[in-house]
TORDRENVO-886970 format. One record per atom (N, C-alpha, C, CB): atom name; x, y, z; residue number from 1; chain. Coordinates in Angstrom, 1 decimal, always signed. Glycine has a CB too. Layout:
BEGIN
[fiti 'CA',[X,Y,Z],NUM,'A'];
...
***
This chain:
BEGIN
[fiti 'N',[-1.1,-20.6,+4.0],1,'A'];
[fiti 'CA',[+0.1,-20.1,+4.7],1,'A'];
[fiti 'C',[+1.1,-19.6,+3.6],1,'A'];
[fiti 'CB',[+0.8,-21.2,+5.5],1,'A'];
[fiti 'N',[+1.7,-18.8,+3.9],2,'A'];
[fiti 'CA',[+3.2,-17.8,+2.9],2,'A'];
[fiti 'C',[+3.9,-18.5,+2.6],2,'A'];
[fiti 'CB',[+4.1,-16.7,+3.5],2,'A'];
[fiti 'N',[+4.6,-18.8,+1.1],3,'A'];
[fiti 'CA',[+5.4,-19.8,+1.2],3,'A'];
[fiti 'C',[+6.8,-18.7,+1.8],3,'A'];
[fiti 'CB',[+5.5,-20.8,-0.5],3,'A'];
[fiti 'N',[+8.4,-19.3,+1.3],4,'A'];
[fiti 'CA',[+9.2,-19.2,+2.0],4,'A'];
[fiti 'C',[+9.5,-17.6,+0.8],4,'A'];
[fiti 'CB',[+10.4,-20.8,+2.3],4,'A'];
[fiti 'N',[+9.0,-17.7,-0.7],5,'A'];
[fiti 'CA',[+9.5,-16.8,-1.1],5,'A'];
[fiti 'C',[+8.6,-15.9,-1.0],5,'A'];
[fiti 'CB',[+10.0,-17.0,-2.1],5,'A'];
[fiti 'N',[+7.3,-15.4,-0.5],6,'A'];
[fiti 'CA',[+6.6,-14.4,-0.3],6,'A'];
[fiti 'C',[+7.6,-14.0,+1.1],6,'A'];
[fiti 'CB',[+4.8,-14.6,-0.3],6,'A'];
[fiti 'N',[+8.0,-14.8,+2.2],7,'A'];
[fiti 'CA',[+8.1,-13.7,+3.3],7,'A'];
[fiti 'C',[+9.3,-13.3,+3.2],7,'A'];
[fiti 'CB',[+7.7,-14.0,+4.7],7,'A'];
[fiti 'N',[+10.6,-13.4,+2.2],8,'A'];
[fiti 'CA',[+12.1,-13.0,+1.9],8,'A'];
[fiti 'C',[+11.7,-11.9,+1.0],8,'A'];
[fiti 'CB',[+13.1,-14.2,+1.3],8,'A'];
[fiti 'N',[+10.6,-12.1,+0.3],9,'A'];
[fiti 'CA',[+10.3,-10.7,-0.4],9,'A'];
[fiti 'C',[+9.9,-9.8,+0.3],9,'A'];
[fiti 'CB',[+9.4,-10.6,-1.5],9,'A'];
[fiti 'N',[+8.6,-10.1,+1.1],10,'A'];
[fiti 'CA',[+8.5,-9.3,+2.2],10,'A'];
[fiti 'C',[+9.3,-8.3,+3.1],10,'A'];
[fiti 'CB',[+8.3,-10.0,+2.8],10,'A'];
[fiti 'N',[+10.0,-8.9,+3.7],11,'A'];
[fiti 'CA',[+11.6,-9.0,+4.5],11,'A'];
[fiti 'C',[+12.5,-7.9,+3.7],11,'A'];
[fiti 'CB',[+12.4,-10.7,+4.3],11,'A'];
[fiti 'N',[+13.2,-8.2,+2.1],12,'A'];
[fiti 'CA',[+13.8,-7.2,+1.3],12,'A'];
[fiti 'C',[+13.1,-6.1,+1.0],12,'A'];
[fiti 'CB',[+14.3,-7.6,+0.2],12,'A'];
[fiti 'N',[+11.9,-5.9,+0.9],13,'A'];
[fiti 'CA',[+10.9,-4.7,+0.8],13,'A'];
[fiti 'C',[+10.9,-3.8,+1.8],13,'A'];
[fiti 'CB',[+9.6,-5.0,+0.6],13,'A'];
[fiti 'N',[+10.8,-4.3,+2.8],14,'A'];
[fiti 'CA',[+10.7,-4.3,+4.1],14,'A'];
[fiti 'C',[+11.9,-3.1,+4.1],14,'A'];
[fiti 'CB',[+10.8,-5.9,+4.9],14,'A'];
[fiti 'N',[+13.2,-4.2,+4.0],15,'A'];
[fiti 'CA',[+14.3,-3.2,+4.8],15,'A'];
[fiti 'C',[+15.3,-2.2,+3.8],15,'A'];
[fiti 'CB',[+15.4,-4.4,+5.7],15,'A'];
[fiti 'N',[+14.7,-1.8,+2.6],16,'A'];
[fiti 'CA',[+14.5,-1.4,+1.5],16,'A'];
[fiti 'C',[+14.1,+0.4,+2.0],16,'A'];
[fiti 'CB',[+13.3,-2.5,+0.7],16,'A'];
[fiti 'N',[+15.0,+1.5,+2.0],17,'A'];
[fiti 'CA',[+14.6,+2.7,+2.5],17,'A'];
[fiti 'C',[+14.0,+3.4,+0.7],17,'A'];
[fiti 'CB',[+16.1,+3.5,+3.4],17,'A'];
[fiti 'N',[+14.1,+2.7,+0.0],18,'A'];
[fiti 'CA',[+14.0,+3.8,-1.5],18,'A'];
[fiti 'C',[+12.2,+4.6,-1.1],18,'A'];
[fiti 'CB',[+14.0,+2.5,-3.5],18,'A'];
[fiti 'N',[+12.7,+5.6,-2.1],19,'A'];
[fiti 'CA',[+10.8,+6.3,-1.4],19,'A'];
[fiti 'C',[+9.8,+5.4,-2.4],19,'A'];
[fiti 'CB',[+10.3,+8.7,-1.7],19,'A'];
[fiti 'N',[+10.7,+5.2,-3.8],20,'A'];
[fiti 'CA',[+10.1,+4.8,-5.3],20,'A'];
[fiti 'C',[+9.4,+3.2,-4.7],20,'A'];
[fiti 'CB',[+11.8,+4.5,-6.9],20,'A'];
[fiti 'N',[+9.9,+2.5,-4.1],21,'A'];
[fiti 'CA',[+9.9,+1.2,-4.1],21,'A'];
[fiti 'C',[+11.0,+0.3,-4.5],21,'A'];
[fiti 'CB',[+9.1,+1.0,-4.7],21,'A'];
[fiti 'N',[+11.1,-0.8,-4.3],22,'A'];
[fiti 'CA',[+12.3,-1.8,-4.4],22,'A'];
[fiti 'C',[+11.9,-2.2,-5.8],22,'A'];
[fiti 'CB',[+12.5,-3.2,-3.2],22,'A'];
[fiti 'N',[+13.6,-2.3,-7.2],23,'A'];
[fiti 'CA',[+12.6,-2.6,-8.4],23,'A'];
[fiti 'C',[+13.3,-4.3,-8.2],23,'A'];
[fiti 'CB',[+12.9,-1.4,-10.2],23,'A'];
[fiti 'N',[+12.6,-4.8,-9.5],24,'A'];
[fiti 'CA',[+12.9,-6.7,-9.3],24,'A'];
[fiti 'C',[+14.4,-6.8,-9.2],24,'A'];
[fiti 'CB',[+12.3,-7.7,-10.9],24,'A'];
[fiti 'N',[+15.2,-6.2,-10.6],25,'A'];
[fiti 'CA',[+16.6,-6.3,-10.2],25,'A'];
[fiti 'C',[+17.2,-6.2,-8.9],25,'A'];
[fiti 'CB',[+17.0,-5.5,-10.7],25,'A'];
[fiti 'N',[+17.1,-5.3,-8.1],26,'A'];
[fiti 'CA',[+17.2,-5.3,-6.8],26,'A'];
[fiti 'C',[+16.8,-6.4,-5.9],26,'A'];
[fiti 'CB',[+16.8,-4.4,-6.5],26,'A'];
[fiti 'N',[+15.7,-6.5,-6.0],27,'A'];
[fiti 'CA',[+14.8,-7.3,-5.0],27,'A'];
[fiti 'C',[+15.8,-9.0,-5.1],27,'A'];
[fiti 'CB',[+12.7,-7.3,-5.7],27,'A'];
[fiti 'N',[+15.8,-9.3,-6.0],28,'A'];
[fiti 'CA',[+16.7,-10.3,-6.7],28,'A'];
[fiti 'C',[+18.2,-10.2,-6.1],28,'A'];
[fiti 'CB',[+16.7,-10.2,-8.3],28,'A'];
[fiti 'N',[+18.7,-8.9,-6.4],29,'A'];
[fiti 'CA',[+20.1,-9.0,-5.9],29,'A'];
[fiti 'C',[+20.0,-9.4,-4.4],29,'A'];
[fiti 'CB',[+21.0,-7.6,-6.1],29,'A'];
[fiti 'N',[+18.9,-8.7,-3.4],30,'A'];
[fiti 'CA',[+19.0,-8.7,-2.0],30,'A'];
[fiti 'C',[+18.5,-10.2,-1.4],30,'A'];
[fiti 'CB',[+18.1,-7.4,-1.5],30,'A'];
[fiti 'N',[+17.9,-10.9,-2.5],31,'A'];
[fiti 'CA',[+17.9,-12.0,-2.0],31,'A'];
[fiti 'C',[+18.7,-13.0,-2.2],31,'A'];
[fiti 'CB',[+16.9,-12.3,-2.1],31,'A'];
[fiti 'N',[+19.4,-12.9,-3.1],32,'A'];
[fiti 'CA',[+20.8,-13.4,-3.6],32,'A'];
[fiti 'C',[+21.6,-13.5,-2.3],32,'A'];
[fiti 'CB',[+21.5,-12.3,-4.6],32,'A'];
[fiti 'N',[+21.7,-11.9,-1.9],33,'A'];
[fiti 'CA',[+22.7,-12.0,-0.7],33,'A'];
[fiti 'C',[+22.4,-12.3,+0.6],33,'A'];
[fiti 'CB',[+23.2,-10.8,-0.6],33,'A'];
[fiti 'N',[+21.4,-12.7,+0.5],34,'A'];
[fiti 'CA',[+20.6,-13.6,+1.8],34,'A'];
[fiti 'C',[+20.4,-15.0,+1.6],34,'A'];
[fiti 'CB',[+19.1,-13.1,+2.2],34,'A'];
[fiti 'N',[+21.1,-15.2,+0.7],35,'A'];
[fiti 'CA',[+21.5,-16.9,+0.6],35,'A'];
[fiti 'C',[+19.9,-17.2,-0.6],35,'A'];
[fiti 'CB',[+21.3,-18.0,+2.8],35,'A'];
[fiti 'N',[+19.6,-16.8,-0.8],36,'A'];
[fiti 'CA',[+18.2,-17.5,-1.9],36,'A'];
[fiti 'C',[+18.9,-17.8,-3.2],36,'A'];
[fiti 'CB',[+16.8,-16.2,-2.3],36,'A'];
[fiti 'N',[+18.9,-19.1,-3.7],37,'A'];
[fiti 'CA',[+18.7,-19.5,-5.1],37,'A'];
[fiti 'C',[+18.1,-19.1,-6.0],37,'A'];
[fiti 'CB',[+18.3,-20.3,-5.2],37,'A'];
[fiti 'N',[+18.4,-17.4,-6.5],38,'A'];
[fiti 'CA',[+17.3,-16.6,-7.6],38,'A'];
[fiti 'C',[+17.3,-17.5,-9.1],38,'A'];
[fiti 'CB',[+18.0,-14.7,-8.1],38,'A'];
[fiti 'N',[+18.5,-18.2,-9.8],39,'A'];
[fiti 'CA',[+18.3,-18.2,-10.8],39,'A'];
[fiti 'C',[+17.5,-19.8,-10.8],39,'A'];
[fiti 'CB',[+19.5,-17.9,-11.6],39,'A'];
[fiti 'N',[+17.2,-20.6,-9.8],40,'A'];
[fiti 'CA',[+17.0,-22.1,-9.7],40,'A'];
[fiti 'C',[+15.1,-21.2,-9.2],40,'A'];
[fiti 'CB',[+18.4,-23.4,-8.2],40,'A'];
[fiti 'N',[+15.0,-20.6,-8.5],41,'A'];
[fiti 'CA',[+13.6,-20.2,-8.0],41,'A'];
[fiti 'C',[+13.1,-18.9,-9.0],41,'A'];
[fiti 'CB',[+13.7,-19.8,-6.4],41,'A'];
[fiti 'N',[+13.4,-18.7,-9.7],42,'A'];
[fiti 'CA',[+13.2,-17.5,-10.7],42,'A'];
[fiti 'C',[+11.7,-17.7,-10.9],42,'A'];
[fiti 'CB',[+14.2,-17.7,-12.3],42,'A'];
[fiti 'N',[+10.8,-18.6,-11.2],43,'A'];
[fiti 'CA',[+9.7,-18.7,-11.5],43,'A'];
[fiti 'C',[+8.8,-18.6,-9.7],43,'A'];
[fiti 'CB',[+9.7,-20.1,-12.6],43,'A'];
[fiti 'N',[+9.4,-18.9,-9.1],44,'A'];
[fiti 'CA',[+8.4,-19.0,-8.0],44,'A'];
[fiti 'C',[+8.9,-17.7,-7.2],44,'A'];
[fiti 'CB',[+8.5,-20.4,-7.1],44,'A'];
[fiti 'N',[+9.8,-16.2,-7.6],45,'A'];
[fiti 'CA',[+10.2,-15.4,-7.2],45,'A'];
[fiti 'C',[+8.9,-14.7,-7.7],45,'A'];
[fiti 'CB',[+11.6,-15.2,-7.6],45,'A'];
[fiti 'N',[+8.6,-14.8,-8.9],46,'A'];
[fiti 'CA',[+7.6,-14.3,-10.0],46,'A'];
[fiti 'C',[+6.3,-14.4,-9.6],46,'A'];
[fiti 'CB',[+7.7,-14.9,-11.2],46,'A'];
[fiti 'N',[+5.9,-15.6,-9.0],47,'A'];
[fiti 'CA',[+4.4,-16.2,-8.8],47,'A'];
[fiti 'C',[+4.7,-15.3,-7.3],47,'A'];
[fiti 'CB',[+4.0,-18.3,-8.8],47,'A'];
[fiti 'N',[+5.6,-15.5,-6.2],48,'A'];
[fiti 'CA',[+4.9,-15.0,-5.1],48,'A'];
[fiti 'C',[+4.7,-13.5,-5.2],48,'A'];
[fiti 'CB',[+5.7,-15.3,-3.8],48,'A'];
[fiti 'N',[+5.2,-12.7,-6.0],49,'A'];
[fiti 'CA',[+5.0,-11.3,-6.3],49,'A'];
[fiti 'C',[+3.8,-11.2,-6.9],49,'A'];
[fiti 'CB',[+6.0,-10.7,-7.1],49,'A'];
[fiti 'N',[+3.7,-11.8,-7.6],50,'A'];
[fiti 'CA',[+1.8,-11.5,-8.5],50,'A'];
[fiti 'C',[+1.1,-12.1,-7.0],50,'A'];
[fiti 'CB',[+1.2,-13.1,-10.5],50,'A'];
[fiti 'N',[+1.2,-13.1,-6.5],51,'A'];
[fiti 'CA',[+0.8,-13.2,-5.1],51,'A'];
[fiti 'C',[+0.4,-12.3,-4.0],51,'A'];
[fiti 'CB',[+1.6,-13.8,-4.6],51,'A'];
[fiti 'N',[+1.7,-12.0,-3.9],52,'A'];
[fiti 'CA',[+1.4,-10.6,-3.0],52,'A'];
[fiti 'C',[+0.6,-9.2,-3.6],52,'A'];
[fiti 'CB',[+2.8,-10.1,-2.5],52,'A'];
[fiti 'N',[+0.6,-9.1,-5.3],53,'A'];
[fiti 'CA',[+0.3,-7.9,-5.1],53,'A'];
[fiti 'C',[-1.7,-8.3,-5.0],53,'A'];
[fiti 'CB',[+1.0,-6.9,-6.4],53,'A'];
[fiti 'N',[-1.8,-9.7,-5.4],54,'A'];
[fiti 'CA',[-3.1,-9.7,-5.5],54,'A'];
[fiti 'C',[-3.9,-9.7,-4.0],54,'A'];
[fiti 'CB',[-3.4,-10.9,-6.3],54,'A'];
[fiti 'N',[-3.0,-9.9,-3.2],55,'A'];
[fiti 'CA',[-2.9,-10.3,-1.6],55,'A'];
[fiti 'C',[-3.2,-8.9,-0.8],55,'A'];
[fiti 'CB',[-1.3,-11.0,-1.1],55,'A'];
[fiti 'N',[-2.7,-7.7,-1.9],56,'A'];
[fiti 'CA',[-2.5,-6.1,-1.7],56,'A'];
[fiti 'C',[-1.4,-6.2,-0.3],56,'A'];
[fiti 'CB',[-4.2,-5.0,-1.4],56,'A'];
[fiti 'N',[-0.5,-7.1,-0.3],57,'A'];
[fiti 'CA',[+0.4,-7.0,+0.9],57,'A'];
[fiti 'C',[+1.8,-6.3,+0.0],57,'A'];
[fiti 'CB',[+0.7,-8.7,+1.9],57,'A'];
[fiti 'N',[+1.1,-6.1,-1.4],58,'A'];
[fiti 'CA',[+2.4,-5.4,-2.0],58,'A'];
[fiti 'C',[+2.1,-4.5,-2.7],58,'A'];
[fiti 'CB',[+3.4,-6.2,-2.8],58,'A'];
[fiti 'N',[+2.7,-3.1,-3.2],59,'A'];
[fiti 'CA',[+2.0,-2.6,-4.2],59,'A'];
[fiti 'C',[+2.8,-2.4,-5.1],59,'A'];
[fiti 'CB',[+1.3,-1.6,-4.0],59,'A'];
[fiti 'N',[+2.6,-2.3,-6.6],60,'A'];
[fiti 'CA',[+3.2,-1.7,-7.7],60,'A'];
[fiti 'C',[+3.3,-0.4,-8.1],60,'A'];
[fiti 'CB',[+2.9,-2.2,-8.6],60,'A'];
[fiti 'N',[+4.3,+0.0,-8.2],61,'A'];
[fiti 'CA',[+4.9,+1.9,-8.3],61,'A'];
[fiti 'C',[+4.9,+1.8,-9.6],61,'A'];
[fiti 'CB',[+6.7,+2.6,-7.6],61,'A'];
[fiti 'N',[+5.6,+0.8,-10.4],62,'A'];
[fiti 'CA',[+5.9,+1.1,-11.8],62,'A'];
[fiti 'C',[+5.9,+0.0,-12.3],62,'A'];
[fiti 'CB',[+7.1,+1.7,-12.2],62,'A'];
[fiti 'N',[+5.6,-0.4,-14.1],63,'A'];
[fiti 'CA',[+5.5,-1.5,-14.5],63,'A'];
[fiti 'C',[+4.2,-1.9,-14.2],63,'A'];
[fiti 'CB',[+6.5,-2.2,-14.0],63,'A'];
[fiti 'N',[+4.5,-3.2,-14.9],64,'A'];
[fiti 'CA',[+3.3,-4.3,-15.3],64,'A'];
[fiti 'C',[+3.7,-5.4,-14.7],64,'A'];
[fiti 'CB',[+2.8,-4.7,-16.7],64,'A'];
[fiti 'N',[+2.6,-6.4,-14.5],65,'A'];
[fiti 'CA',[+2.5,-7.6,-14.4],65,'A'];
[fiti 'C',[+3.5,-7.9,-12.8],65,'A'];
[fiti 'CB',[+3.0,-8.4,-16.0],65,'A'];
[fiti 'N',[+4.9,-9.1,-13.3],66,'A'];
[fiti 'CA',[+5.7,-9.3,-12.2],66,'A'];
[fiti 'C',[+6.8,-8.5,-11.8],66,'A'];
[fiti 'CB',[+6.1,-10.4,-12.2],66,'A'];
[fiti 'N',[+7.0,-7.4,-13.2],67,'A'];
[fiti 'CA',[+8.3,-6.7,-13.5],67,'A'];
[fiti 'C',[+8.2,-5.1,-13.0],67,'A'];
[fiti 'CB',[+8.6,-6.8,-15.2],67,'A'];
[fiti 'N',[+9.0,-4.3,-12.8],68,'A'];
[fiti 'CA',[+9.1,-3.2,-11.8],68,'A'];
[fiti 'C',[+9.0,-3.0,-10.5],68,'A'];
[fiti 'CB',[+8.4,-2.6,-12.0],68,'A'];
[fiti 'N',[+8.5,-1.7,-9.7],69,'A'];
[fiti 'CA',[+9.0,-1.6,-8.8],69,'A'];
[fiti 'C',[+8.3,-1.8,-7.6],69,'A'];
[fiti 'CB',[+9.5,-0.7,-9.0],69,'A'];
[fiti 'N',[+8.3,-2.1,-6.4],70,'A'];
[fiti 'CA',[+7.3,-2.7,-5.0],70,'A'];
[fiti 'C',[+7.5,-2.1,-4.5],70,'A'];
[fiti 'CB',[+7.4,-3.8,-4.2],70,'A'];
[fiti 'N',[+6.7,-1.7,-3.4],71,'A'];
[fiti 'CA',[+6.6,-1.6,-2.1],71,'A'];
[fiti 'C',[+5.6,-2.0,-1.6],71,'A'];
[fiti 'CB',[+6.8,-0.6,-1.7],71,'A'];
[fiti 'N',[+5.7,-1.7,-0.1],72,'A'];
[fiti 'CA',[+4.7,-2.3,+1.1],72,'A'];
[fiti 'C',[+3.5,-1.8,+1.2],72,'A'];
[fiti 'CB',[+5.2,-2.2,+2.3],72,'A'];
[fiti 'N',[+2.3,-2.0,+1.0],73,'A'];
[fiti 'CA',[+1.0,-1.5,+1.3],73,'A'];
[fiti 'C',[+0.9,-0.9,+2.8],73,'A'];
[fiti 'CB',[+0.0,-2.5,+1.0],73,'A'];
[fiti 'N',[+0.9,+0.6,+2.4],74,'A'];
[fiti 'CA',[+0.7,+1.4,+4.0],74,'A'];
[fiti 'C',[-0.6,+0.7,+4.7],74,'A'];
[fiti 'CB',[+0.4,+3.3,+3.9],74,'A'];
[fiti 'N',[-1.4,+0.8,+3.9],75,'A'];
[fiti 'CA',[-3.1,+0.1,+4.4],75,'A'];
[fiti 'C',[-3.0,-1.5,+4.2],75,'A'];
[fiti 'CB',[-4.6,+0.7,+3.2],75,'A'];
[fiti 'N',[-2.8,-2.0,+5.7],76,'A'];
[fiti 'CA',[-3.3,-3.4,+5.7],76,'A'];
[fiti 'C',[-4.3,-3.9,+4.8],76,'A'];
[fiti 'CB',[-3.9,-3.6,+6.9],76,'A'];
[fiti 'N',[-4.3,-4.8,+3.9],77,'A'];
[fiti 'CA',[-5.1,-5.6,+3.9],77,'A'];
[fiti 'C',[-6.1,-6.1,+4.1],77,'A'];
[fiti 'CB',[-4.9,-5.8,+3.9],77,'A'];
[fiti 'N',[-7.8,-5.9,+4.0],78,'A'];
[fiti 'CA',[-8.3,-6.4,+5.0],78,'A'];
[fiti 'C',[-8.8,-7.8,+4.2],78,'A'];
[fiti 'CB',[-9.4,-5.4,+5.6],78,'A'];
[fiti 'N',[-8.6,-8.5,+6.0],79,'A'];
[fiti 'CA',[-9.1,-10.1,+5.2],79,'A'];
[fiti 'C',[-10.8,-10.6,+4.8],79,'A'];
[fiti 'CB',[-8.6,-11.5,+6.6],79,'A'];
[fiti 'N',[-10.5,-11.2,+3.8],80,'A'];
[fiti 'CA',[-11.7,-11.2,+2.7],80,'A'];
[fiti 'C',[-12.0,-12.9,+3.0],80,'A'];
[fiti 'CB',[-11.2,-10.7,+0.7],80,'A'];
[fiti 'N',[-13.2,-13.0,+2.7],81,'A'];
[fiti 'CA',[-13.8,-14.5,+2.9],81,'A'];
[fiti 'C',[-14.0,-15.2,+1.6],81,'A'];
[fiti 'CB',[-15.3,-14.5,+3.5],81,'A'];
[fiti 'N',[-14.0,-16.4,+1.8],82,'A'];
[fiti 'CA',[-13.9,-17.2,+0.6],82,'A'];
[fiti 'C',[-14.7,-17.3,-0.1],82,'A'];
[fiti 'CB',[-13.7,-18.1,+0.7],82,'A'];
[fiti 'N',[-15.2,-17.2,-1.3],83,'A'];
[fiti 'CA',[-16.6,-17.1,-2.1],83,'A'];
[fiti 'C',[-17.2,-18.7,-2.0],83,'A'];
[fiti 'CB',[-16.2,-16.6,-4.0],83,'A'];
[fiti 'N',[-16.2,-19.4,-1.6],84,'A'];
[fiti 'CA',[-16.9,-20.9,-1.8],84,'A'];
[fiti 'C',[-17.3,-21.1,-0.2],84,'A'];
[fiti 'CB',[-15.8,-22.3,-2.5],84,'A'];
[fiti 'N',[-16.7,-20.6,+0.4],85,'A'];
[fiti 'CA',[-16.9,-20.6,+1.9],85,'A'];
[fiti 'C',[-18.3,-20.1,+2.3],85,'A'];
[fiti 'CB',[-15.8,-19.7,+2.6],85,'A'];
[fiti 'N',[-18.5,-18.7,+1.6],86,'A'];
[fiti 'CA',[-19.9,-17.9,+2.0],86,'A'];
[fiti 'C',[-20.9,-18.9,+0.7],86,'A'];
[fiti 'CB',[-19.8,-15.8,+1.7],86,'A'];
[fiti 'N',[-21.0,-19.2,-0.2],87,'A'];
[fiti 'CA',[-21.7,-20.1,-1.5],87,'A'];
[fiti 'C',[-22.2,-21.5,-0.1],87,'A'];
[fiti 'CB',[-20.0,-20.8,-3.4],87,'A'];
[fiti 'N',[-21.2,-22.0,+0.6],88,'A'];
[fiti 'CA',[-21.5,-23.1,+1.4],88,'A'];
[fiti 'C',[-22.9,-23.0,+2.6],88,'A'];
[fiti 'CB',[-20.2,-23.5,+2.1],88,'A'];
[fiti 'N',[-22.4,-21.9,+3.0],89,'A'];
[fiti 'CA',[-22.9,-21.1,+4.1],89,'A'];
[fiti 'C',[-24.7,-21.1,+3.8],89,'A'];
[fiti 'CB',[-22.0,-19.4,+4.3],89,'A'];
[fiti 'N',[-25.1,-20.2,+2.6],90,'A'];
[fiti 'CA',[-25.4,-19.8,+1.7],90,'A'];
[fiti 'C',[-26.4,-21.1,+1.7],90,'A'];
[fiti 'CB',[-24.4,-19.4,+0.8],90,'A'];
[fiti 'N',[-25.9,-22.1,+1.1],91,'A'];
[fiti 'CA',[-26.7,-23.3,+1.1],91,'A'];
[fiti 'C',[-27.3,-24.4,+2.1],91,'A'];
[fiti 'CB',[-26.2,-23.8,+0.6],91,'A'];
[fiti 'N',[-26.4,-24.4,+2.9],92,'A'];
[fiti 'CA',[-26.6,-24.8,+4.4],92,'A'];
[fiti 'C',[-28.3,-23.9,+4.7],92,'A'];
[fiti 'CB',[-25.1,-24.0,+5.4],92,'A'];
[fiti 'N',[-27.7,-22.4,+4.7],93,'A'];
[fiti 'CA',[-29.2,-21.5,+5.4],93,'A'];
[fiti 'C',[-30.5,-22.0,+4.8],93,'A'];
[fiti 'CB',[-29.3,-19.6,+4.9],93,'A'];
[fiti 'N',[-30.0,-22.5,+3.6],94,'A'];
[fiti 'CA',[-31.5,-22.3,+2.3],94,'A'];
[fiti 'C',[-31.9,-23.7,+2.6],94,'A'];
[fiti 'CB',[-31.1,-22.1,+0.2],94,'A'];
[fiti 'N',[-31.1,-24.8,+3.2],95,'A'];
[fiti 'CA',[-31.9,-26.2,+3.8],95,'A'];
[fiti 'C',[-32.4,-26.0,+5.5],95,'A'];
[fiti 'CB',[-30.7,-27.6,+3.7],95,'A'];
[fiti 'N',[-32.2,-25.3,+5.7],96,'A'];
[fiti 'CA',[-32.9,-24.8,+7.1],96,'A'];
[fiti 'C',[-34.1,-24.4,+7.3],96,'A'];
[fiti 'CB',[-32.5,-24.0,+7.5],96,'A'];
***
């Protein structure tokens, strides 16, 4: 499940009209003003963004790593199966 700071990032991306994408500075100010604790959650602002982009529910315009600029992936995401999930499966067949 999403924690509480992937779907406020979500949400400020979201309502974010730039064509570039929302950059961190920003993204930070807008959650600021929606009541979020940036400088006490600073580190878990960071992890849900590498989160999302690995999630592709976010993409990166500019920059590396957690720093630069977001937006929203026009193309859904498609959902992917678990490697240990199908590895189980997998083994299960082969005692059959």
């Amino acid at each position: 499940c999403p924690h509480e700071a992937e779907i406020l990032i979500l949400k400020a991306v979201a309502a974010s009209s730039d064509r570039g994408g929302l950059s961190l500075a920003a993204l930070k100010k807008a959650l600021k003003a929606g009541g979020y604790d940036v400088v006490k959650n600073n580190v878990r602002i960071l992890v849900a963004i590498k989160c999302l982009l690995t999630k592709k529910s976010l993409v990166q315009t500019k920059g590396r790593g957690a720093s630069g600029s977001f937006k929203l992936n026009k193309k859904p995401p498609k959902p992917q199966n678990c490697k240990s999930h199908t590895a189980v499966q997998n083994w299960r067949q082969t005692l059959c």
